[in-house]
C-alpha positions, -999 to +999 in steps of 0.1 A: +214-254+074+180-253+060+164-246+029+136-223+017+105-245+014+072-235-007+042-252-012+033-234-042+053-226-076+058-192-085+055-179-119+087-178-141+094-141-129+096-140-094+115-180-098+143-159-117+145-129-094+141-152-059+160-179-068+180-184-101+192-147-100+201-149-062+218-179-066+191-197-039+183-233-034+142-234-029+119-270-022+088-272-032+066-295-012+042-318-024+040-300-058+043-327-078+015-345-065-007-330-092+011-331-124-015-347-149+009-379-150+024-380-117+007-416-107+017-432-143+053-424-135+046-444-100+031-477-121+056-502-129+035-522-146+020-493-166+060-483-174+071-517-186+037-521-208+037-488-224+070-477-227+088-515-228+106-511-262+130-479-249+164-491-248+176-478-211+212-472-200+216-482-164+247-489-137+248-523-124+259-503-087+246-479-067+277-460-057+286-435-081+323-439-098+341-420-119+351-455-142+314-465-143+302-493-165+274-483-185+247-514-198+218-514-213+183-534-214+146-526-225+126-506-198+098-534-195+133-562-183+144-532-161+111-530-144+108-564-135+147-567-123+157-534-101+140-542-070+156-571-066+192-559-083+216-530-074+208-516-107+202-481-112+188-462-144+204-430-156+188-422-192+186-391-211+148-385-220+153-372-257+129-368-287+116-391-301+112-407-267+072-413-264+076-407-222+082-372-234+047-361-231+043-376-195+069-357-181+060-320-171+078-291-171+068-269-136+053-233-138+087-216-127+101-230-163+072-221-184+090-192-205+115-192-233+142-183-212+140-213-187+121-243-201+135-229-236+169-229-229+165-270-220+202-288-221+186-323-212+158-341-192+171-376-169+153-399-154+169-415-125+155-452-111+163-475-086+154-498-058+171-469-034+202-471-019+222-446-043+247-422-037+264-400-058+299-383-057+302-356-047+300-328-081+285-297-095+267-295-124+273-265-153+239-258-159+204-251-135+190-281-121+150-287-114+147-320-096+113-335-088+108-367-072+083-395-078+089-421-056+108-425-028+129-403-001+160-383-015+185-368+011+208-339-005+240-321+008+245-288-002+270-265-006+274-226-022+302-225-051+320-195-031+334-228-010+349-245-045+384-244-028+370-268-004+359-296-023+389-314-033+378-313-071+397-338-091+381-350-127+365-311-136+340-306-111+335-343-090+359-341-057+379-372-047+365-376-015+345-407-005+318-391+010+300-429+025+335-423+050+351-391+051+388-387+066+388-357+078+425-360+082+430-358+048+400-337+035+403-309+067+386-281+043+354-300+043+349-294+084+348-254+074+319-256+049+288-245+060+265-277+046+229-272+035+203-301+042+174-311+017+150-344+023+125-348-004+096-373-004+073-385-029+061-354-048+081-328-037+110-305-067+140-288-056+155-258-074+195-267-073+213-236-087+241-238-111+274-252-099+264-254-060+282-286-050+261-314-041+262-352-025+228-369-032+216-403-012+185-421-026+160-447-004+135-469-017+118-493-020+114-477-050+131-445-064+120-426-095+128-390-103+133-370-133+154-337-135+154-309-162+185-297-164+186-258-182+212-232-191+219-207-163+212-167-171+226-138-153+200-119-173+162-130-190+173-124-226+133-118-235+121-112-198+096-089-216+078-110-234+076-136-202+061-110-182+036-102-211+027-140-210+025-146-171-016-148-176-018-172-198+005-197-180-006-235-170+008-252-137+026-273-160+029-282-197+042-309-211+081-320-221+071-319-260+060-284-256+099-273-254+125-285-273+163-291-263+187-263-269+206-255-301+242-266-293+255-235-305+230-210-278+245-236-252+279-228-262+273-192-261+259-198-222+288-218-211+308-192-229+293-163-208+296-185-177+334-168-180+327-137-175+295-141-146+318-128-120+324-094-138+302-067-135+272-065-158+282-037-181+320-047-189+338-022-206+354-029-244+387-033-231+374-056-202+363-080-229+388-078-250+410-093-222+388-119-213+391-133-249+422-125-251+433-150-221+407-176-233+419-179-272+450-155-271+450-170-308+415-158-320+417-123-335+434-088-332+428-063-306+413-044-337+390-071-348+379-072-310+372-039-310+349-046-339+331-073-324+324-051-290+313-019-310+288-042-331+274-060-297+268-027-279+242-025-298+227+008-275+260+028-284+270+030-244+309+027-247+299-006-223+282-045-232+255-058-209+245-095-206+215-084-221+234-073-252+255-103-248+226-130-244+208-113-278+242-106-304+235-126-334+248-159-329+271-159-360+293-128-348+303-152-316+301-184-333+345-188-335+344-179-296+313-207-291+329-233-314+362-231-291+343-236-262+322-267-279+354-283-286+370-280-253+336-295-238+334-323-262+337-353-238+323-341-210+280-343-203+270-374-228+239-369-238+225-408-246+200-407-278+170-426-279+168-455-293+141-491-287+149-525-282+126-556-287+116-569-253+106-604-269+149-607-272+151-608-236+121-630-228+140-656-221+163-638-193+128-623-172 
């Protein structure tokens, strides 16, 4: 099946209510072509000079694995050695990182709630020739491409009993030769087809399953990856803003989430199947069966009366998304702890290039 193609961004508004609210995959075409450093980010030469000293992690394979050997070098080596090697650079693009200011952040992000809410920014480089496994990601994904073609295979979450998970949310099955045999679920899946070229982004929502194949002779894209909503928190104040809005601004403008607001996210990513408006009890039960250990049904109580802040007799996402972070913070800290392992994010750090002269 297709996707929704655009060849314009929308403003932050209409990208929630179209898209992240609905749960809908969208392309934009071409869009990328005019961020202010989209043709720096296509320069090897310019890369390697500028940027030489950052300290890259990269996979010496393009096939994604589970066990994957992680290696690093300085950018300005790794320029002058992927085309010709199966090497493939997967590096967290964190402050103090100078690239920082040449990435951009799209229109549909410019607002507190999206580009604010910011888990982590990758770059992703090869000579083509990549694929990934076959996984979901836990948080919004905005994906614009450089260089290159990128082929993606989509799926909606509501087929999760499909996908043969196995390590969280990667599946088991070798998608470069499916056995059918084995996998038989996959065949019932109604599959959603993306191709992106050379300046083109695609929204992928939260936890839609997806299998990603890269083609060169070059391949550079970067994806901003932010907290999924079920509500704006401060939609108000976005609106109030939507005049004053750029096409893009850059990655420095927005800093990466406090850990403890991304807790509370992943925290409320429990209850996103339940009605907005739960009722007391309802919550109470969900905390109940995910720390049975953490308070009383009294002290619950408490906790709901102080986050229905409107006096209702119900709690809203909105409500939810706004509480003061310190009256869910023992909630947020179990969930921190039980996600400690799982997306490393690599820190920045530089290298000297003249250490590896000899090896060019």
């Amino acid at each position: 099946m297709s996707i929704e193609t655009r060849t314009e961004f929308p403003d932050p508004i209409e990208f929630f209510d179209s898209y992240i609210a609905r749960s809908k995959p969208v392309i934009f075409k071409g869009v990328a072509k005019s961020f202010p450093n989209y043709n720096n980010l296509r320069n090897d030469t310019y890369l390697g000079d500028v940027y030489g000293n950052w300290k890259i992690a990269y996979e010496p394979t393009t096939k994604e694995v589970r066990t994957k050997t992680i290696l690093n070098m300085s950018f300005k080596k790794f320029t002058k050695l992927y085309s010709k090697n199966k090497f493939y650079m997967v590096s967290d693009i964190m402050k103090p990182n100078p690239i920082r200011h040449e990435i951009s952040i799209p229109k549909p992000l410019l607002c507190g709630d999206l580009g604010g809410r910011m888990e982590t920014c990758v770059m992703w480089f090869s000579a083509g020739g990549t694929r990934s496994l076959l996984h979901a990601d836990s948080a919004d994904n905005f994906n614009c491409l450089y260089d290159g073609v990128k082929e993606f295979y989509i799926a909606h979450p509501k087929h999760n009993s499909k996908f043969y998970y196995k390590d969280g949310s990667f599946s088991e099955v070798d998608m470069d030769k499916v056995d059918y045999h084995k996998y038989p679920k996959l065949l019932r899946v109604p599959w959603y087809y993306a191709k992106l070229e050379a300046g083109d982004c695609l929204y992928l929502p939260f936890t839609w399953v997806h299998h990603i194949k890269s083609h060169g002779p070059r391949n550079f894209a970067v994806n901003l990856f932010f907290d999924h909503l079920e509500v704006m928190p401060n939609r108000a104040k976005c609106e109030a803003n939507l005049g004053n809005i750029n096409n893009t601004e850059p990655l420095t403008s927005y800093k990466v989430l406090d850990k403890f607001e991304r807790g509370r996210v992943q925290w409320l990513a429990f209850m996103a199947r339940e009605k907005d408006h739960l009722t007391k009890e309802r919550f109470c039960g969900i905390l109940y069966l995910l720390n049975p250990k953490q308070n009383t049904p009294k002290e619950c109580q408490m906790l709901a009366s102080y986050i229905d802040t409107n006096k209702d007799g119900y709690l809203s996402f909105l409500e939810l998304y706004n509480v003061d972070i310190r009256a869910l913070k023992p909630f947020v800290e179990d969930m921190l702890a039980e996600d400690d392992g799982g997306n490393f994010i690599l820190k920045y750090e530089e290298i000297d290039p003249e250490l590896e002269k000899d090896e060019l």
